[in-house]
FIKOLZA-1660 file (N, C-alpha, C; in steps of 0.1 Angstrom, whole numbers, plus 5000, padded with zeros to 4 digits):
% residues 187
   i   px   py   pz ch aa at
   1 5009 4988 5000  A  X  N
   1 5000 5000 5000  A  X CA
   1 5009 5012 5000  A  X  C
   2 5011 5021 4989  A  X  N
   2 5015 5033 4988  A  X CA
   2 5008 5042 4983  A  X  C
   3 4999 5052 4991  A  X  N
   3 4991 5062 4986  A  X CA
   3 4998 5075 4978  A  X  C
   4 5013 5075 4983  A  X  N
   4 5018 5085 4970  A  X CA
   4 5014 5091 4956  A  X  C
   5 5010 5098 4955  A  X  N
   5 5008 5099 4940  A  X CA
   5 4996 5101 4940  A  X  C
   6 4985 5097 4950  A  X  N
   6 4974 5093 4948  A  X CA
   6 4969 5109 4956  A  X  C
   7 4956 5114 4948  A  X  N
   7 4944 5125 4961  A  X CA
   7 4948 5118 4970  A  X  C
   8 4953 5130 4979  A  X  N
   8 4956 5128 4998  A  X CA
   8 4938 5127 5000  A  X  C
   9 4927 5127 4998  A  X  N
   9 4917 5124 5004  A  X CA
   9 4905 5128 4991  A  X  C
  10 4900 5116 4988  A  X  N
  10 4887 5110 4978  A  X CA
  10 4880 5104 4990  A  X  C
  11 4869 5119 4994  A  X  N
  11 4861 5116 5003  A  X CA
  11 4850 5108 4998  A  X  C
  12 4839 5109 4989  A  X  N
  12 4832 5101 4984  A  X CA
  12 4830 5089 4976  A  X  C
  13 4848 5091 4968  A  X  N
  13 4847 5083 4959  A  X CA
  13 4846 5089 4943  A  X  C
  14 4841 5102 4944  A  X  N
  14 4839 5110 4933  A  X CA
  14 4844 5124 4935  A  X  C
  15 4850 5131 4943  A  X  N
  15 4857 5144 4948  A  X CA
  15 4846 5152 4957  A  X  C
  16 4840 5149 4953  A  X  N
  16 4828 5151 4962  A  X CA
  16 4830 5156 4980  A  X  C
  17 4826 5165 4987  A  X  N
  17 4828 5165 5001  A  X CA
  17 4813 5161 5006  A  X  C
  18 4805 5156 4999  A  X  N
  18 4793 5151 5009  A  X CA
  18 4784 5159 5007  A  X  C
  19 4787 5171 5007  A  X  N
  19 4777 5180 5008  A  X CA
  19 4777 5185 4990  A  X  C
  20 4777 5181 4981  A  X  N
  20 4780 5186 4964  A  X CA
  20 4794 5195 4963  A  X  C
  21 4798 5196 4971  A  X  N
  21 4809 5202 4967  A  X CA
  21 4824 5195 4959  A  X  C
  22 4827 5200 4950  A  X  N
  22 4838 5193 4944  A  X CA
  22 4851 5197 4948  A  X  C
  23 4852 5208 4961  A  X  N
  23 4863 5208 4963  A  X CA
  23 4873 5197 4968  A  X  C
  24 4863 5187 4974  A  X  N
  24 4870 5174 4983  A  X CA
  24 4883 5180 4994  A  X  C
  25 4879 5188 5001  A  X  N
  25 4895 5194 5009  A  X CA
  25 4890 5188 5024  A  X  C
  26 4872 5186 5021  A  X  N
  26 4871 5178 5036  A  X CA
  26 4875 5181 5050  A  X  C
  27 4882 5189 5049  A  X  N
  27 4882 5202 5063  A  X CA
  27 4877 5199 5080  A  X  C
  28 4874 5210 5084  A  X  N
  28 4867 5201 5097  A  X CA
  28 4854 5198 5102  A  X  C
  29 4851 5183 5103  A  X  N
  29 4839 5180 5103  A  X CA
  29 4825 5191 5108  A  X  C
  30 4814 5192 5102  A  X  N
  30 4807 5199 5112  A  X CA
  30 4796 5199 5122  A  X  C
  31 4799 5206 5132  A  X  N
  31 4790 5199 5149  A  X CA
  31 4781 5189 5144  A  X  C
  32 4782 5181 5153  A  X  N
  32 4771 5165 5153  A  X CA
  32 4774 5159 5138  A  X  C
  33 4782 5163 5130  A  X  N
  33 4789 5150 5117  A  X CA
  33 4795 5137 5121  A  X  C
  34 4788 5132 5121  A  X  N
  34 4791 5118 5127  A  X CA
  34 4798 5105 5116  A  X  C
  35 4797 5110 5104  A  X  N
  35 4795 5099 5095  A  X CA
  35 4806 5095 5095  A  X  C
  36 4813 5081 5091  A  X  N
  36 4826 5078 5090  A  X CA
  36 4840 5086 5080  A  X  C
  37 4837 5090 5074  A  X  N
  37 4842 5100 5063  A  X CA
  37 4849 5108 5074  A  X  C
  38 4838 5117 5081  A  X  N
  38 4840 5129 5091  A  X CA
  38 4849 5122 5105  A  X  C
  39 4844 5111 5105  A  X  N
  39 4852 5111 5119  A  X CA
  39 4868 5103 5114  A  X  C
  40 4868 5100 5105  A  X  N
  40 4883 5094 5101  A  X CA
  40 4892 5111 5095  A  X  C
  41 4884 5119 5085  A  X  N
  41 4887 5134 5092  A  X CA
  41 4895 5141 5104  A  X  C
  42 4887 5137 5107  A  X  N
  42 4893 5143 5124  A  X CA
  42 4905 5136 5131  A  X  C
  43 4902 5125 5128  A  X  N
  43 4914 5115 5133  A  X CA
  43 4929 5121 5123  A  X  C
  44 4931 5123 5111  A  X  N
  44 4937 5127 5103  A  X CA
  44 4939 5146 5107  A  X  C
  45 4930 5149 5109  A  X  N
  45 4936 5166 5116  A  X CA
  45 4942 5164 5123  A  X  C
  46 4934 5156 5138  A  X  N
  46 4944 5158 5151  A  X CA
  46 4957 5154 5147  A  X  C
  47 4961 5141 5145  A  X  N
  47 4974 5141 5139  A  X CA
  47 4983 5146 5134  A  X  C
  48 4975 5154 5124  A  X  N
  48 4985 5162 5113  A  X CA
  48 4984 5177 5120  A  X  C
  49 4978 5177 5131  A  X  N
  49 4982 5194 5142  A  X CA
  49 4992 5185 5151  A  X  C
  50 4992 5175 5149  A  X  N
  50 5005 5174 5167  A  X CA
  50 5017 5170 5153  A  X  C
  51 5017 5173 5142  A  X  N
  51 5027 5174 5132  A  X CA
  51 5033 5158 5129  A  X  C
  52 5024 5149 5127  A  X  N
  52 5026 5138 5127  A  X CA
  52 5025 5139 5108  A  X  C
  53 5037 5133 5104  A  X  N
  53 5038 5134 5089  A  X CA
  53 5030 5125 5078  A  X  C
  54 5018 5125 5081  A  X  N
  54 5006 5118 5075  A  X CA
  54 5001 5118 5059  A  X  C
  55 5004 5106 5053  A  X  N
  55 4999 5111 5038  A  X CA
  55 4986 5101 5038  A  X  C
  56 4976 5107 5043  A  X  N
  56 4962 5101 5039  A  X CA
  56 4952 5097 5024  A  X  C
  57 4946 5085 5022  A  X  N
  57 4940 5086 5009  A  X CA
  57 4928 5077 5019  A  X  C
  58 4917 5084 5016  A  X  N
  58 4906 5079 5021  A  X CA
  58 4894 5080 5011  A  X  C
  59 4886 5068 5008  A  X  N
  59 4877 5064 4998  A  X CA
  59 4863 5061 5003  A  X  C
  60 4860 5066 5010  A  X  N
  60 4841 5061 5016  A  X CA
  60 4834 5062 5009  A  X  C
  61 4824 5053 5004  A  X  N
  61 4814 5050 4999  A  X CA
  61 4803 5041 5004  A  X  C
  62 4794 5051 5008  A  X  N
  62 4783 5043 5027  A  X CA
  62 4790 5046 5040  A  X  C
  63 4780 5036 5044  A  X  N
  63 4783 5043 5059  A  X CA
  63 4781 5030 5068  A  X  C
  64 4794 5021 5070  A  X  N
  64 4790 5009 5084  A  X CA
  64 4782 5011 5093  A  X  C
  65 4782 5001 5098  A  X  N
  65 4773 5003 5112  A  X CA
  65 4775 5011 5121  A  X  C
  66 4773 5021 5131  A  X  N
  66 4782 5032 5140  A  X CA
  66 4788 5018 5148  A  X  C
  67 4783 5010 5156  A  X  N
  67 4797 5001 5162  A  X CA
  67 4810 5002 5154  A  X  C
  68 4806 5000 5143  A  X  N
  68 4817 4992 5134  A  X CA
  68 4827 5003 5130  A  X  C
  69 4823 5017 5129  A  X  N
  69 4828 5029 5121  A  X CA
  69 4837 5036 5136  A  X  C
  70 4830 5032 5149  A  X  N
  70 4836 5036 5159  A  X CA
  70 4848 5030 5161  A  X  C
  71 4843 5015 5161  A  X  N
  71 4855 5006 5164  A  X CA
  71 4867 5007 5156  A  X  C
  72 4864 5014 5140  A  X  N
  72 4877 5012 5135  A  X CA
  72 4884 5023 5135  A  X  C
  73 4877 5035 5137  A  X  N
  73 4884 5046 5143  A  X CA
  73 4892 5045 5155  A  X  C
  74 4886 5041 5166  A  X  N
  74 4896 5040 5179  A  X CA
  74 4903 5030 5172  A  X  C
  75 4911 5020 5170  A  X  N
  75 4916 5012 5164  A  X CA
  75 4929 5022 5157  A  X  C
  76 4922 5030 5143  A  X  N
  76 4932 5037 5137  A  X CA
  76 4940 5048 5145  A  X  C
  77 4932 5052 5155  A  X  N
  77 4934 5058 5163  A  X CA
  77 4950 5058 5173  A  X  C
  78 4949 5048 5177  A  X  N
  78 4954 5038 5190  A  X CA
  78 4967 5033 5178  A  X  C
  79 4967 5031 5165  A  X  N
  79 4978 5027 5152  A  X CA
  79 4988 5039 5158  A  X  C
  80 4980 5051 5154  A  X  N
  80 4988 5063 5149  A  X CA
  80 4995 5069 5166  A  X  C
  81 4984 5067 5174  A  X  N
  81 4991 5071 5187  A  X CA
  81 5008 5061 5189  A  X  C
  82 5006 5050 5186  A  X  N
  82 5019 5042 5191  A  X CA
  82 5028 5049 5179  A  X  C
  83 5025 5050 5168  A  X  N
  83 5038 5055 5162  A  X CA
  83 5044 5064 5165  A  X  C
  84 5035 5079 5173  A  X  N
  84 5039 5094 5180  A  X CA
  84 5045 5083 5193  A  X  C
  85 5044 5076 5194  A  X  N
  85 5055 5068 5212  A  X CA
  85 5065 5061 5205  A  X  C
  86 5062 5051 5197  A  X  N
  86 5075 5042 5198  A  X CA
  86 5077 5044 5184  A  X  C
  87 5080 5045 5172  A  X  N
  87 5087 5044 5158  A  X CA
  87 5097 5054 5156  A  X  C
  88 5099 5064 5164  A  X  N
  88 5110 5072 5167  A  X CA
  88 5108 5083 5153  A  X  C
  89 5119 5091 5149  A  X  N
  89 5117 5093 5142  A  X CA
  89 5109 5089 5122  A  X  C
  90 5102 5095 5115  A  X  N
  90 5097 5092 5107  A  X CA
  90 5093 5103 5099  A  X  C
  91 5101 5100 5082  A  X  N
  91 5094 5110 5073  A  X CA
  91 5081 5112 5070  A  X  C
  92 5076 5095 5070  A  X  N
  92 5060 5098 5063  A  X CA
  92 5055 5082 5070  A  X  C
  93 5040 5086 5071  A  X  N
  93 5029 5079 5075  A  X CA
  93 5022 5072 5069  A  X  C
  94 5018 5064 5062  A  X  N
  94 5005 5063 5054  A  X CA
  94 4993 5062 5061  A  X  C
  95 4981 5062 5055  A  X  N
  95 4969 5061 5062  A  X CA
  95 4955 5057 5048  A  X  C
  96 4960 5048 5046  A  X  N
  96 4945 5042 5038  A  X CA
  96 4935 5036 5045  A  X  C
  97 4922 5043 5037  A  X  N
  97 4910 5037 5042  A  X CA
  97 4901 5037 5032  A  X  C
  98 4897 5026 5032  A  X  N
  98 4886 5027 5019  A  X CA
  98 4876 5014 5021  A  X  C
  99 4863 5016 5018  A  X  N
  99 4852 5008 5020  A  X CA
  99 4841 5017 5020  A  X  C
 100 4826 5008 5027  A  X  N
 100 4816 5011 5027  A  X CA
 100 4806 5009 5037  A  X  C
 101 4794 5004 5033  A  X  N
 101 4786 4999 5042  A  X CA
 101 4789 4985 5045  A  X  C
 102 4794 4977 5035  A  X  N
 102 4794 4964 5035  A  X CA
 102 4810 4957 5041  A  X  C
 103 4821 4969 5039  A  X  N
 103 4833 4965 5042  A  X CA
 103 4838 4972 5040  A  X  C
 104 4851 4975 5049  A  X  N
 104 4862 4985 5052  A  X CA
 104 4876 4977 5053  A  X  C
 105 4884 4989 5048  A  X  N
 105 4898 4981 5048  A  X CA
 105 4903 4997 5054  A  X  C
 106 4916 4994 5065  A  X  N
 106 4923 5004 5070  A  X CA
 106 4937 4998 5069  A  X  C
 107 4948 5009 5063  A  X  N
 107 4960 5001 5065  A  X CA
 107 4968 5016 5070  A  X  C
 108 4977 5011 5083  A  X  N
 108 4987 5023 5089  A  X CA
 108 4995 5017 5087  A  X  C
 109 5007 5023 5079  A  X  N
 109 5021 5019 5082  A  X CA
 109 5028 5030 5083  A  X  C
 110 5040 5027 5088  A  X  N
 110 5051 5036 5094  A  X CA
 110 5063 5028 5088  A  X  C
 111 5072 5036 5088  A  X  N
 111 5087 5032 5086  A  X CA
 111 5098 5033 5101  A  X  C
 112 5094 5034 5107  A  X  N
 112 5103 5040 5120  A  X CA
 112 5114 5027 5123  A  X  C
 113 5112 5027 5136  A  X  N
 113 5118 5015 5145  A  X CA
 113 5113 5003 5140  A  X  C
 114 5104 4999 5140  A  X  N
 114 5098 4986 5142  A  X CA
 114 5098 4979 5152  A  X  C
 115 5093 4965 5158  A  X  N
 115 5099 4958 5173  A  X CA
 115 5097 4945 5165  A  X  C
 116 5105 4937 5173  A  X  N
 116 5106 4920 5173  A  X CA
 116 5093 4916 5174  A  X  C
 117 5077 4912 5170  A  X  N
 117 5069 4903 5172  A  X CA
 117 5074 4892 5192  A  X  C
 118 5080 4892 5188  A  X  N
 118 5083 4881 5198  A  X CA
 118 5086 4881 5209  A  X  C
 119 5094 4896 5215  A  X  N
 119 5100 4907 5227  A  X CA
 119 5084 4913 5231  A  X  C
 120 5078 4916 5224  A  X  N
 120 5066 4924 5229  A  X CA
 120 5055 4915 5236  A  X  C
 121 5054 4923 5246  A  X  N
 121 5041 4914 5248  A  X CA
 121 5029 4923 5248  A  X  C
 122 5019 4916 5240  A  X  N
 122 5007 4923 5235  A  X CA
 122 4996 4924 5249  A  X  C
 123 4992 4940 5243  A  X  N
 123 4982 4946 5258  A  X CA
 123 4982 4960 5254  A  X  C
 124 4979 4966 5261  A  X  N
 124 4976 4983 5260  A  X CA
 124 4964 4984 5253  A  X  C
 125 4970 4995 5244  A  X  N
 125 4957 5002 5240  A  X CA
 125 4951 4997 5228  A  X  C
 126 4962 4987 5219  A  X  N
 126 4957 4981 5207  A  X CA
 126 4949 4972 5213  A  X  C
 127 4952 4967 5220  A  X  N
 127 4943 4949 5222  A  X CA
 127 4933 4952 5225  A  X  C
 128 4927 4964 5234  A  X  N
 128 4912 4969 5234  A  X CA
 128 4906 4976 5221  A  X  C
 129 4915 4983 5213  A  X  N
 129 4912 4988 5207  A  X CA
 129 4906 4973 5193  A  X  C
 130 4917 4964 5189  A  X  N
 130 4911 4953 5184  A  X CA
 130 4902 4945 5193  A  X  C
 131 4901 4943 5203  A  X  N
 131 4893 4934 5204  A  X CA
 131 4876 4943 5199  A  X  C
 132 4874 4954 5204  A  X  N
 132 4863 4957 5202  A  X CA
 132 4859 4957 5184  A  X  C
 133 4870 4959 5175  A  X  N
 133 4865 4953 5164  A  X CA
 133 4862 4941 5162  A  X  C
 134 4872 4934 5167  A  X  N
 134 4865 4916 5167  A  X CA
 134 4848 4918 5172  A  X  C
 135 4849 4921 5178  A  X  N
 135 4834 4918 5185  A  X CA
 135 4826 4920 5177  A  X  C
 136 4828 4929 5168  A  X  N
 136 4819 4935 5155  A  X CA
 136 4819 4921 5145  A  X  C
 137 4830 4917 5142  A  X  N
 137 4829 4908 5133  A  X CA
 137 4842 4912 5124  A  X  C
 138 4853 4921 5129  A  X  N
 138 4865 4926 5123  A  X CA
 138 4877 4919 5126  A  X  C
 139 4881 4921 5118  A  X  N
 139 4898 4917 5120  A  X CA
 139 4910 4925 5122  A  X  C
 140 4921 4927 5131  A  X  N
 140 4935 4938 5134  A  X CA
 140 4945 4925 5126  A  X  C
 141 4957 4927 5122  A  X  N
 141 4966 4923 5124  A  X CA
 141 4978 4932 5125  A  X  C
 142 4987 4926 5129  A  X  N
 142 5002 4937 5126  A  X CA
 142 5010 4931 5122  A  X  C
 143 5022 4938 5116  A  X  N
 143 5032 4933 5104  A  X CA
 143 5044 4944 5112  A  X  C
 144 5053 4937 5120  A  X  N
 144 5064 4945 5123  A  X CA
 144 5079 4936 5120  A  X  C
 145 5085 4941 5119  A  X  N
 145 5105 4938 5122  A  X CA
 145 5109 4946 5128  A  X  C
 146 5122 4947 5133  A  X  N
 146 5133 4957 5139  A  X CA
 146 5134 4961 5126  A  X  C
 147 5133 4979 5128  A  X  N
 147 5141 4987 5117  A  X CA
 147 5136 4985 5102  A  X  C
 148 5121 4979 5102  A  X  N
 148 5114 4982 5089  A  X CA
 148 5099 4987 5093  A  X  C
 149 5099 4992 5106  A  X  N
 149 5085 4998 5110  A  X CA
 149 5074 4989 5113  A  X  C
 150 5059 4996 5109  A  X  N
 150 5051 4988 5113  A  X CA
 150 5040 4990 5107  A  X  C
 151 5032 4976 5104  A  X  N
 151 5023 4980 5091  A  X CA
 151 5008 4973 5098  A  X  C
 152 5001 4984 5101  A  X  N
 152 4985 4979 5111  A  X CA
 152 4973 4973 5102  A  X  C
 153 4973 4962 5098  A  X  N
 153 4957 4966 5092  A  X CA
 153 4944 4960 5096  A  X  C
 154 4935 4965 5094  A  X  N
 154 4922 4966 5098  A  X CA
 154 4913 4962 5086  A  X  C
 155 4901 4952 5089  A  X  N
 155 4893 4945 5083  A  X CA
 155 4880 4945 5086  A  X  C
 156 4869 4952 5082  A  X  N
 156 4859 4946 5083  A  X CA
 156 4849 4941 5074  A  X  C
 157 4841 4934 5074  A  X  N
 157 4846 4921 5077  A  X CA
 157 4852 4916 5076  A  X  C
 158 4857 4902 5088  A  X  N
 158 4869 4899 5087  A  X CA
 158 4867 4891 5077  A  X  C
 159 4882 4883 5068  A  X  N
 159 4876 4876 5053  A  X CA
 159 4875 4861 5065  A  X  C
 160 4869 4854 5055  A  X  N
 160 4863 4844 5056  A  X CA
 160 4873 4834 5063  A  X  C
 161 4871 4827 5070  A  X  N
 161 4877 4812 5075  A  X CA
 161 4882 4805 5062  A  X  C
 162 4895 4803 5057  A  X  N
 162 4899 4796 5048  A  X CA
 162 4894 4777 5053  A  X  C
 163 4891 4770 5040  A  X  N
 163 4885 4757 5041  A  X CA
 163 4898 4748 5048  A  X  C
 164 4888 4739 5053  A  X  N
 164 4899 4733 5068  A  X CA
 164 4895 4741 5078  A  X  C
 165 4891 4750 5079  A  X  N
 165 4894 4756 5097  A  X CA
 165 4903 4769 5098  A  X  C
 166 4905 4767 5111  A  X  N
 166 4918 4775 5114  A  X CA
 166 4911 4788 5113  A  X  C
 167 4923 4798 5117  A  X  N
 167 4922 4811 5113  A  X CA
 167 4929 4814 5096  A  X  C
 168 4925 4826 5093  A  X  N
 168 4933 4835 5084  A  X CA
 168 4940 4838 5087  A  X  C
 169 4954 4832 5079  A  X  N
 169 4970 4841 5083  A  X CA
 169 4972 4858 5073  A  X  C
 170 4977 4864 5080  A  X  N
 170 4986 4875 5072  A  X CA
 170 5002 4871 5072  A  X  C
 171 5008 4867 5060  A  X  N
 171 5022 4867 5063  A  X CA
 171 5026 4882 5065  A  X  C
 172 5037 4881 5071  A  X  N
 172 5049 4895 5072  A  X CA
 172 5051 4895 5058  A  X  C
 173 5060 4907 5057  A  X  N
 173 5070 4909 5046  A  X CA
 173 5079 4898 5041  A  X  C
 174 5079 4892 5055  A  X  N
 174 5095 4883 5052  A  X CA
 174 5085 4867 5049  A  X  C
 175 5073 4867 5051  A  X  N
 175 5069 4852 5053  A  X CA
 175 5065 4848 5067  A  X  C
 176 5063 4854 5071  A  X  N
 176 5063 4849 5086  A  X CA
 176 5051 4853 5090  A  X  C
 177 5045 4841 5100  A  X  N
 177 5030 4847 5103  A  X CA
 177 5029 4860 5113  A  X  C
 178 5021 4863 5110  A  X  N
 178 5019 4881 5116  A  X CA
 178 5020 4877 5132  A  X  C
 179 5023 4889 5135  A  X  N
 179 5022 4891 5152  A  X CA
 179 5012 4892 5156  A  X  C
 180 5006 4890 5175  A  X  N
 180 4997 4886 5177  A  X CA
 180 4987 4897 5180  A  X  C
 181 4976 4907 5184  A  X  N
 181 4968 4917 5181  A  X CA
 181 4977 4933 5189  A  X  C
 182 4982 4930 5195  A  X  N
 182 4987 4941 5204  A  X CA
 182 5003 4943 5200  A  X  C
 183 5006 4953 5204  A  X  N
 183 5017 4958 5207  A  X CA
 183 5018 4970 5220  A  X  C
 184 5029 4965 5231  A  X  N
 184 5030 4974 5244  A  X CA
 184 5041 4975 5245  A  X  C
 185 5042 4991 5253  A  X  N
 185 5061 4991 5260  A  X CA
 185 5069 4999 5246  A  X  C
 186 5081 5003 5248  A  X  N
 186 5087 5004 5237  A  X CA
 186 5089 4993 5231  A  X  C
 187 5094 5002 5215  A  X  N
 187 5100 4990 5203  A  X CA
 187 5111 4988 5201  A  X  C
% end
């Protein structure tokens, strides 16, 4: 996922800001804007005021369930907070989001530090923050190494139970099954 190159934010899908306007600059939500568009907005302001180097591309088209739209916000949320604590220095952010009523895909990655999968023990603020998408019927995974950052992504719906059982793997970069929902402590 490299949103480079790409509109830093395709709010509707068509340039559109929701309200007919074609300027698509999406700005700040307004009082009682609740819709997912607006509140992934906001999550992307606060950020980019505490000077967090964010290159956002966001595609909404519908509107999830409010559980589901909440959960994946705190989620994205709780991504971007750990990289302002532990990825240390960083030129750029990504922040894709794109879905609908039916399904959303969120991917954070960072370049920073990264941590070992294996050193960390999962807890804090992601595991609440994923579990509450699980509950919905969503899926977190993470994708980390030492010193190639950290890559969050978020599913809802989660995809399907592959035939046999089991869960759905995400490999890492390198092949390796993903780490387990959390990350805590430094990296």
């Amino acid at each position: 996922m490299d949103p480079r190159g790409l509109d830093p934010r395709v709010l509707n899908g068509d340039g559109s800001d929701g309200n007919g306007n074609g300027d698509g600059d999406g700005g700040t939500p307004e009082p009682g804007e609740t819709g997912f568009e607006a509140m992934m907005s906001a999550v992307v302001d606060t950020f980019a005021d505490e000077g967090l180097a964010l290159v956002p591309f966001v595609a909404i088209q519908g509107e999830p369930p409010v559980p589901v739209r909440e959960a994946l916000v705190a989620a994205t949320r709780e991504a971007l907070r750990n990289i302002v604590r532990h990825a240390g220095e960083v030129d750029e952010v990504s922040l894709f989001v794109e879905g609908g009523a039916d399904a959303v895909l969120v991917v954070v990655r960072d370049r920073g530090v990264g941590f070992d999968p294996a050193t960390v023990r999962p807890g804090g603020g992601m595991s609440g923050s994923y579990q509450a998408l699980r509950r919905h019927g969503g899926q977190a995974l993470v994708t980390a190494r030492p010193g190639d950052g950290v890559k969050v992504t978020l599913r809802w719906p989660a995809p399907p139970t592959p035939p046999g059982g089991g869960t759905p793997s995400s490999p890492s970069d390198d092949g390796a099954p993903s780490p387990g929902p959390g990350r805590a402590g430094p990296r």
